[in-house]
N, CA and C of each residue as an Amber inpcrd file, in Angstrom:
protein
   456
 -85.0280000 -41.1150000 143.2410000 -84.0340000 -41.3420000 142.2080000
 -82.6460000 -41.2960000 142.8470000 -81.4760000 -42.3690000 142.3150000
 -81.0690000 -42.3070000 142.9540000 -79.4880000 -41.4110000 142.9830000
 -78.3970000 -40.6370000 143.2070000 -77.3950000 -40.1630000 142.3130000
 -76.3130000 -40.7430000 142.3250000 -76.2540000 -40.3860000 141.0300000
 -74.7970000 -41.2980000 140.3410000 -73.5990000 -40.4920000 140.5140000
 -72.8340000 -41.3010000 140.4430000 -70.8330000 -40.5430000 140.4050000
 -70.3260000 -40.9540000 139.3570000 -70.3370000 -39.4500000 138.4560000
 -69.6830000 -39.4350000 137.1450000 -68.2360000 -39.2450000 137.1830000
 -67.3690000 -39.4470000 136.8840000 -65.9230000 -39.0330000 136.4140000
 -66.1220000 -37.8120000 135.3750000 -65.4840000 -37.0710000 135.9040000
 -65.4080000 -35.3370000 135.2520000 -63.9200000 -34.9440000 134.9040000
 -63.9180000 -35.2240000 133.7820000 -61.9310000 -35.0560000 132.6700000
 -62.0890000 -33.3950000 132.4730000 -61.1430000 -32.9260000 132.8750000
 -61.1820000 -31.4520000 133.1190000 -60.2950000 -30.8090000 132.4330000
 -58.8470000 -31.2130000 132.1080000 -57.6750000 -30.8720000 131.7030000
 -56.9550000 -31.8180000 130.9030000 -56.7030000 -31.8830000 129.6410000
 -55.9520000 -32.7060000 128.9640000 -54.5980000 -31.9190000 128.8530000
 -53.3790000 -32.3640000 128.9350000 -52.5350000 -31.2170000 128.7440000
 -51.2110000 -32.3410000 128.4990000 -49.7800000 -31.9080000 128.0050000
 -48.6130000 -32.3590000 127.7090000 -47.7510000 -32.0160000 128.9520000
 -46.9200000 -32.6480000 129.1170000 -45.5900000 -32.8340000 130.6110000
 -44.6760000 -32.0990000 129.6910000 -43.8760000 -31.1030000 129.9570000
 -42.6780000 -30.6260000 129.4190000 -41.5980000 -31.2170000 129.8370000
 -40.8760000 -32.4410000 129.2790000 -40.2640000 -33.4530000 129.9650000
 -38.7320000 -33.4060000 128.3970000 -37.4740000 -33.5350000 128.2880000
 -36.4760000 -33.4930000 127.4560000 -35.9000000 -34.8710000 127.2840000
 -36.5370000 -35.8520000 126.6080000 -36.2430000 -37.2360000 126.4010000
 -35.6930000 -37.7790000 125.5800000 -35.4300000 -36.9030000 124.6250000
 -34.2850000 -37.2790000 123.9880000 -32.7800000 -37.1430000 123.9330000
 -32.1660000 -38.3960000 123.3120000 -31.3330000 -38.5020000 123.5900000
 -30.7380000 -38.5530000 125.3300000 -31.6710000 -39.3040000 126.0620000
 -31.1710000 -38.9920000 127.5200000 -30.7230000 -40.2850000 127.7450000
 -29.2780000 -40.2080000 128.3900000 -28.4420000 -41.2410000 128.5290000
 -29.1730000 -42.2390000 129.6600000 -28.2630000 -43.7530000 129.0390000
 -28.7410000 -44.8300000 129.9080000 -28.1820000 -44.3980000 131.6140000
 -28.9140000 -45.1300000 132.4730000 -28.5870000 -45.0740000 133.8980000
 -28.6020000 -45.8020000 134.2750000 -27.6170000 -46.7810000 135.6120000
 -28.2100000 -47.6060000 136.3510000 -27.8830000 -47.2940000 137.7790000
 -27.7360000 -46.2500000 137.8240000 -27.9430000 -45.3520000 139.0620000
 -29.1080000 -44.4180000 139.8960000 -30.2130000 -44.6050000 138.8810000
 -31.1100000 -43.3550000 139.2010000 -30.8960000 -42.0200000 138.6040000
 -30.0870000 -41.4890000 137.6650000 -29.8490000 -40.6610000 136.5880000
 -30.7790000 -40.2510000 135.7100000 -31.3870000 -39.4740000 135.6120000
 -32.4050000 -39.7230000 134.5310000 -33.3140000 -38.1020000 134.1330000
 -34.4600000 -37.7680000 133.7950000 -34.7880000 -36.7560000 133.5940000
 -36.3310000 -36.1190000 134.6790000 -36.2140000 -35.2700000 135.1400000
 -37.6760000 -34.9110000 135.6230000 -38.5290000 -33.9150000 134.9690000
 -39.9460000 -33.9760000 134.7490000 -40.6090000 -32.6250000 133.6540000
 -40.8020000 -31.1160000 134.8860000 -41.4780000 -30.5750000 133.5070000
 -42.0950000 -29.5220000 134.6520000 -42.8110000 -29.5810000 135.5880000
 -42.5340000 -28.7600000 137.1900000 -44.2100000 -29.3220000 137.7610000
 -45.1320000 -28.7580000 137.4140000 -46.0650000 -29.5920000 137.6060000
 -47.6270000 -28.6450000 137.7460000 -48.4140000 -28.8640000 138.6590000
 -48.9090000 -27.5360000 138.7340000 -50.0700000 -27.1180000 139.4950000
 -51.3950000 -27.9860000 139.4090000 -51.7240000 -28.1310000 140.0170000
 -53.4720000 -29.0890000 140.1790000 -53.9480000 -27.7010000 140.8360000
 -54.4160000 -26.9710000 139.3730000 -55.1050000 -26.1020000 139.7600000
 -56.3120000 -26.3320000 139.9090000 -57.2900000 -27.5540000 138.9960000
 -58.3680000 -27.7940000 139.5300000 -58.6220000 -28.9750000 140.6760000
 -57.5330000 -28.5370000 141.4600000 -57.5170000 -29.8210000 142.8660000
 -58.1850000 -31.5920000 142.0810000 -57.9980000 -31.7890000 140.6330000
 -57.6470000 -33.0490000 140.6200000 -57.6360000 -34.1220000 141.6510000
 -58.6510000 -35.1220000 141.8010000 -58.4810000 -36.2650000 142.9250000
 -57.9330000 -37.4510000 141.9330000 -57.2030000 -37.3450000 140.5230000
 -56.6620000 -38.3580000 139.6790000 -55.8130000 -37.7230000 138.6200000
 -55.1610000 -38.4810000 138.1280000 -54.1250000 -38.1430000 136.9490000
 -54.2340000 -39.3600000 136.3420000 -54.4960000 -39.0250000 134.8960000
 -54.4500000 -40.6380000 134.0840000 -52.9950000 -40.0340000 133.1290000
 -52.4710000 -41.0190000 132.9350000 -50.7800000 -40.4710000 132.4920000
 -50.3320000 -41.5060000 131.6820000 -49.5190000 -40.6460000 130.3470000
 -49.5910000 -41.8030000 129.3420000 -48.3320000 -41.0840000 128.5330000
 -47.7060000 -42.0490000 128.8450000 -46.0530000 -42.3320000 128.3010000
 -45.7350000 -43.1630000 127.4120000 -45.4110000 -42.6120000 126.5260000
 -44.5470000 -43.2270000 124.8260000 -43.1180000 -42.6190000 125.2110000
 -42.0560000 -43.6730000 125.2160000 -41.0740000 -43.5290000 124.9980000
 -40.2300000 -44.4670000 124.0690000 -39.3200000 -43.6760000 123.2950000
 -38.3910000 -44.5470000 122.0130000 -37.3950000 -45.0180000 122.3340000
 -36.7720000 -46.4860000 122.4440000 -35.4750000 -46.5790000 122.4390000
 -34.7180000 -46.1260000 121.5350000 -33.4000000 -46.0730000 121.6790000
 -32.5200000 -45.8030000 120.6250000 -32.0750000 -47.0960000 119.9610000
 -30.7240000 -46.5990000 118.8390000 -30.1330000 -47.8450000 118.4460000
 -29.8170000 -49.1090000 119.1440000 -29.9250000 -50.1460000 118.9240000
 -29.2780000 -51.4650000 119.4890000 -29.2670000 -51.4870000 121.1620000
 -30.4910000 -51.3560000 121.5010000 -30.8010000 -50.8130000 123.1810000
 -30.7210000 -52.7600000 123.5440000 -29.9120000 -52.6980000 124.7310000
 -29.7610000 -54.1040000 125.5890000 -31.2760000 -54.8550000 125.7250000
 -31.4530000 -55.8910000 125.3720000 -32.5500000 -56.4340000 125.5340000
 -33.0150000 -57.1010000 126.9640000 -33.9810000 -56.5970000 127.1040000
 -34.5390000 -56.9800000 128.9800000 -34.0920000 -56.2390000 129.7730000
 -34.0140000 -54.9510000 129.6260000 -33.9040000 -53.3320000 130.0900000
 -35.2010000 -52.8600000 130.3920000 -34.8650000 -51.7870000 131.3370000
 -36.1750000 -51.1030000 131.3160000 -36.1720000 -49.3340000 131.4600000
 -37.5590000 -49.3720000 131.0050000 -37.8190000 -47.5260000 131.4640000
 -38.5550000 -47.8040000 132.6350000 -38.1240000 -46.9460000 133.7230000
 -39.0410000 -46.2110000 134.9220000 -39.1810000 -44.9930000 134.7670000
 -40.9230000 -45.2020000 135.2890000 -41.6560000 -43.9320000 135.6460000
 -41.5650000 -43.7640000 136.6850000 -41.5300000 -42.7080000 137.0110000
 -41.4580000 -41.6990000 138.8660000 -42.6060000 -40.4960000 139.2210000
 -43.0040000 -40.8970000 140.1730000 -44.1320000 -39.7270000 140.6860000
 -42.9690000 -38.6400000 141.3040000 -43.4420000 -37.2730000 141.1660000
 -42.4970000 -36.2200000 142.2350000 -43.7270000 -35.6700000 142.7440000
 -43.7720000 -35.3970000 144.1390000 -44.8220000 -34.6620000 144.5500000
 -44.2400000 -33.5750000 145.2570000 -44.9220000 -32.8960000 145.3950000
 -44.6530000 -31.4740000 145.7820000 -45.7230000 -30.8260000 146.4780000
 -45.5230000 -30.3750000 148.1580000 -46.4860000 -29.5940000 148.7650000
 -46.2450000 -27.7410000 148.0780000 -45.5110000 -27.3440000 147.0850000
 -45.2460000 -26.0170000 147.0370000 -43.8170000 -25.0810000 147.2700000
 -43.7130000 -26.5010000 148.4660000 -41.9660000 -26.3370000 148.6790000
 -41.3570000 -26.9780000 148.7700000 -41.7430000 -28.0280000 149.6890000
 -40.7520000 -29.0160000 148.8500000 -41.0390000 -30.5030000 148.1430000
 -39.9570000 -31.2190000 147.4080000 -40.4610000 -31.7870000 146.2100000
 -39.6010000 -33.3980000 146.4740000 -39.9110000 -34.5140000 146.3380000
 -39.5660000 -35.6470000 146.1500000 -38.5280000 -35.2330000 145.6190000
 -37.1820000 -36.0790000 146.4480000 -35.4950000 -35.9650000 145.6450000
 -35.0490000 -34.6930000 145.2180000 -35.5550000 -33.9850000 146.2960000
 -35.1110000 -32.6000000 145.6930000 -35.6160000 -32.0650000 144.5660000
 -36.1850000 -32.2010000 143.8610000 -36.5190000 -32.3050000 142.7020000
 -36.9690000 -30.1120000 142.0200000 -36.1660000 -29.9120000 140.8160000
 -36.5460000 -28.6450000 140.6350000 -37.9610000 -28.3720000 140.1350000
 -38.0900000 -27.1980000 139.8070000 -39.2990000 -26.8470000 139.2220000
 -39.4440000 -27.0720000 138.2680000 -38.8760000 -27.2090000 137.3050000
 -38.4850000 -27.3340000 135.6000000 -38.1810000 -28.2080000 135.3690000
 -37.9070000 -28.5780000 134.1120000 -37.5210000 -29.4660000 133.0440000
 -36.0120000 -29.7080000 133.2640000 -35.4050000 -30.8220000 134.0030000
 -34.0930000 -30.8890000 134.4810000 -33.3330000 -31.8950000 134.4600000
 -32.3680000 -32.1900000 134.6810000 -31.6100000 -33.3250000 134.8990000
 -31.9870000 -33.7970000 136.2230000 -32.2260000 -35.4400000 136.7520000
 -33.3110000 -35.1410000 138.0930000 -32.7280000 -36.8330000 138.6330000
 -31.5620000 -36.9590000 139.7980000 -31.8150000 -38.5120000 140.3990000
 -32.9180000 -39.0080000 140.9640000 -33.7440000 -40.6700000 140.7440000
 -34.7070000 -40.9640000 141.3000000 -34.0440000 -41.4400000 143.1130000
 -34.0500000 -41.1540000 143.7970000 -33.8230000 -41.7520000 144.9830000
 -34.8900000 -42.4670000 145.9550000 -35.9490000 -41.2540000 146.5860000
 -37.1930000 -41.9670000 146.8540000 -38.6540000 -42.0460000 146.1690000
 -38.6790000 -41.5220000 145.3310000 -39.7250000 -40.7550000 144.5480000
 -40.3870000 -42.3100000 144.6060000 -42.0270000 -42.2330000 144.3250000
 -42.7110000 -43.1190000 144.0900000 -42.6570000 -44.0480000 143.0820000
 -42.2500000 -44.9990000 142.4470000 -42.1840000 -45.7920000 141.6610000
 -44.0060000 -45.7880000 140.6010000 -44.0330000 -45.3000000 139.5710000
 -44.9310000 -45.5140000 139.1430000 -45.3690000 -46.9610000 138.5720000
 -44.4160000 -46.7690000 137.8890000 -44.4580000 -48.2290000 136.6330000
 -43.0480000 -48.5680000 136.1530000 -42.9070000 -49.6170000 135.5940000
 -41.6450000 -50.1380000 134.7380000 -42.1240000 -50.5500000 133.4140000
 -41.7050000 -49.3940000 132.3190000 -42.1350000 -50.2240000 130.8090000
 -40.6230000 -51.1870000 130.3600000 -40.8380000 -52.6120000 129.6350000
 -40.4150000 -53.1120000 129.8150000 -39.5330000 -53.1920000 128.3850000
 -38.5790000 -53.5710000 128.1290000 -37.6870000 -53.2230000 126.4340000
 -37.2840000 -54.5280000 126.3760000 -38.2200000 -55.8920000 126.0430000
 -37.7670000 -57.3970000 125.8130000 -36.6940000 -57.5750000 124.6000000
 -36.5340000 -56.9910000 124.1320000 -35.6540000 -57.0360000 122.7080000
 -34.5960000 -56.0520000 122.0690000 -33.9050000 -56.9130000 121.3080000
 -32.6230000 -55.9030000 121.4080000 -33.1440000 -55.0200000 119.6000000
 -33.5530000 -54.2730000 119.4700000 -34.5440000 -53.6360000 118.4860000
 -34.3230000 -52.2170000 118.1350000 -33.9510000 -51.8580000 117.1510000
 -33.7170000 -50.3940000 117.2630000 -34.6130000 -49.3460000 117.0550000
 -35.5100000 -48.4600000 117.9120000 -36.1980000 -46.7510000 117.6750000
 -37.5970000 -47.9710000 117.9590000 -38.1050000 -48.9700000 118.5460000
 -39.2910000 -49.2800000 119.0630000 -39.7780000 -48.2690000 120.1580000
 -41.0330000 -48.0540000 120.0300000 -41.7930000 -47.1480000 120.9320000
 -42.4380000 -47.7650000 122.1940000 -42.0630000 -47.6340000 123.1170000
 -42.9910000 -48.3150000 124.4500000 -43.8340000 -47.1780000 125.0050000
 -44.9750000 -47.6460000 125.2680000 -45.5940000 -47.0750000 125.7260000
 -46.2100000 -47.9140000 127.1500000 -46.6530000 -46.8310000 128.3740000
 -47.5560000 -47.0150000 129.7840000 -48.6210000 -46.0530000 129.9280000
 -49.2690000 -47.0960000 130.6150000 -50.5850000 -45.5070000 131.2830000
 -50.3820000 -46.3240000 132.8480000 -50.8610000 -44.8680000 133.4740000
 -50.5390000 -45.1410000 134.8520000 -51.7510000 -43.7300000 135.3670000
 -51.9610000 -44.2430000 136.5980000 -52.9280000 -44.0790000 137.7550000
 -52.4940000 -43.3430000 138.9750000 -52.2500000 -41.7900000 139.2600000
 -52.3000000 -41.4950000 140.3370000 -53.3710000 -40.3360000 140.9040000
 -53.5560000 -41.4800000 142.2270000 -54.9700000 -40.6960000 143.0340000
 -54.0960000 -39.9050000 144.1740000 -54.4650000 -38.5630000 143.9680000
 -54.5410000 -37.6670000 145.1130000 -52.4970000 -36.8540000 144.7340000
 -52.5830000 -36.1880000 143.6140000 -51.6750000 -36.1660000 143.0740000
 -50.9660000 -34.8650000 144.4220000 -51.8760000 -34.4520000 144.9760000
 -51.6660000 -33.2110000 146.2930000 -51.6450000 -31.4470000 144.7240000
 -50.7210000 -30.5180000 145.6950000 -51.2210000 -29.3290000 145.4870000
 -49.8560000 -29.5180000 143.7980000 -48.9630000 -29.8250000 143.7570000
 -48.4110000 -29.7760000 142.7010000 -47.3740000 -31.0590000 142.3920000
 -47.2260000 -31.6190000 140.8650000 -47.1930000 -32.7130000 140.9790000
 -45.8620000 -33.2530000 139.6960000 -44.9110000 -33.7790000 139.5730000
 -44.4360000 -33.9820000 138.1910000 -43.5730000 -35.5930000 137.9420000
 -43.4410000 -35.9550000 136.9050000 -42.7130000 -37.2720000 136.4940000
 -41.1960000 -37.0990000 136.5000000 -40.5090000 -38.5510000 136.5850000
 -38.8710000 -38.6110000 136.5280000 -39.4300000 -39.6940000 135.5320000
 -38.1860000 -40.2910000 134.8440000 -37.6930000 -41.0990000 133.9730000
 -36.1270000 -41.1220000 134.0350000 -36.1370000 -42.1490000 134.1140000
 -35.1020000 -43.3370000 134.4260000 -34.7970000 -44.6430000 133.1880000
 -33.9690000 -44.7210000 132.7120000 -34.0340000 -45.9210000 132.1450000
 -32.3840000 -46.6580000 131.9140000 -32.3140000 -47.8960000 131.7070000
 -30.9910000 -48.6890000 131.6420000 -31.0390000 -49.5820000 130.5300000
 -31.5370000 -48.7760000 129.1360000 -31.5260000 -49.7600000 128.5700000
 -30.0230000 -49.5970000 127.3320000 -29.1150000 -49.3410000 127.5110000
 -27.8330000 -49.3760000 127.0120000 -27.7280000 -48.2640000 126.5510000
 -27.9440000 -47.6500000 125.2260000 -27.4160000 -46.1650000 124.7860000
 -28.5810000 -45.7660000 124.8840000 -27.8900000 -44.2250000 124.6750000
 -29.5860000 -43.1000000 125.0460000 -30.3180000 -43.5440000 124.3680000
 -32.1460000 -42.6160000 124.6010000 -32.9000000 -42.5760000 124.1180000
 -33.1130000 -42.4180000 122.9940000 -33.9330000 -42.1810000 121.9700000
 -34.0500000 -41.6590000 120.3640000 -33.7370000 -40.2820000 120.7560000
 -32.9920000 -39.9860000 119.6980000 -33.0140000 -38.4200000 119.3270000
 -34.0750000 -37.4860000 119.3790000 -34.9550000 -38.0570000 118.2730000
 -35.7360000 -37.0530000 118.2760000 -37.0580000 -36.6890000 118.9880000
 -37.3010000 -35.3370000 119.3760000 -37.8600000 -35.1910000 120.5590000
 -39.4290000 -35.5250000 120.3000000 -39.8540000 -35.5550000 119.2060000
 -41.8530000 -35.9380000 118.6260000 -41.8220000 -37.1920000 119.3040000
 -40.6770000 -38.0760000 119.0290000 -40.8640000 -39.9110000 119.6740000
 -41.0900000 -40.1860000 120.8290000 -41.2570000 -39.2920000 121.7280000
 -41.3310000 -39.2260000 122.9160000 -42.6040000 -38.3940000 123.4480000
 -43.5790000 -39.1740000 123.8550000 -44.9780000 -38.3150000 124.2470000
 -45.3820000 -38.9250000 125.9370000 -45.5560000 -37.7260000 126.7800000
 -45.7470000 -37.6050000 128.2530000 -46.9210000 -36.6280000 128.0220000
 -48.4710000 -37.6270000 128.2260000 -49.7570000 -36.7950000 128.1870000
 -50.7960000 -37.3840000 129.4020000 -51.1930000 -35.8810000 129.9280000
 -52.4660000 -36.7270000 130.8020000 -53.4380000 -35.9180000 130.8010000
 -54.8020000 -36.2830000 131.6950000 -55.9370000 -36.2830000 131.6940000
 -56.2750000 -36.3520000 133.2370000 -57.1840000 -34.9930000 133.8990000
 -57.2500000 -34.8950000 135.0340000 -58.7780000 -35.2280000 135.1710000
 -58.9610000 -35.8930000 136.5720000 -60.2940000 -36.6370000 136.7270000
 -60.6350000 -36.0960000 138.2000000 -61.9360000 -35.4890000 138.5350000
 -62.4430000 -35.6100000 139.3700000 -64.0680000 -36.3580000 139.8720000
 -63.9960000 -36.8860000 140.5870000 -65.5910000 -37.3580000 140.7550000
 -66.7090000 -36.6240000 140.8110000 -67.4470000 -36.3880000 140.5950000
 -69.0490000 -35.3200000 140.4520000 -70.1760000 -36.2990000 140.7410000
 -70.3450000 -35.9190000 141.7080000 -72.3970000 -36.3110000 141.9790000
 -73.3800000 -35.4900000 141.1060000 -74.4530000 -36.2660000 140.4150000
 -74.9910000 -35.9830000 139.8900000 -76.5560000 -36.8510000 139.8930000
């Protein structure tokens, strides 16, 4: 018989990330969450971002996502431990959600894919799409789901 490789979801959990109201950038300005620990050494992160524009946001703007990785000490762009004000400089480019229309409090949402997230791991956000984000902080959801492979 022969064995199979299951995917094993271990941890569902929320990013402590402050997205509202966070001003436009076209500098790399933007916000980073808390890190976390891959306490169960995770070989994946499935990651899933809803973010709101605000009023009368420039049409054909975008939000970026940012990987921060962290061996324990130190962290992509400097990056703190916490929930912070955070420039993207080299950090990994995850994704670009895209804002085609000039539309007010629309929700974009991404899912995104990182393998081998190392010993501790967290997101930036970035975006240029004219005035801040929505206000309020529910419109804004940063959730993932940790995956490891299992023989079985």
């Amino acid at each position: 018989m022969a064995n199979a490789i299951l995917a094993e979801h271990t941890i569902v959990g929320a990013l402590t990330i402050t997205l509202s109201s966070l001003a436009s950038s076209t500098s790399g300005v933007g916000r980073q969450s808390t890190i976390v620990a891959n306490t169960d050494t995770a070989q994946m992160i499935h990651l899933y971002v809803a973010v709101t524009v605000g009023a009368t946001p420039t049409a054909n703007t975008n939000i970026f996502v940012y990987l921060i990785k962290s061996d324990g000490t130190l962290r992509s762009d400097s990056a703190g431990a916490t929930d912070a004000a955070w420039t993207a400089v080299n950090a990994r480019l995850l994704g670009v959600i895209r804002n085609p229309v000039v539309t007010d409090n629309i929700q974009y949402q991404g899912e995104y894919l990182i393998r081998n997230p190392g010993p501790e791991w967290a997101i930036g956000i970035v975006h240029d799409t004219g005035p801040n984000l929505h206000a309020t902080a529910g419109n804004h959801v940063i959730r993932y789901t940790t995956e490891n492979q299992e023989v079985q």
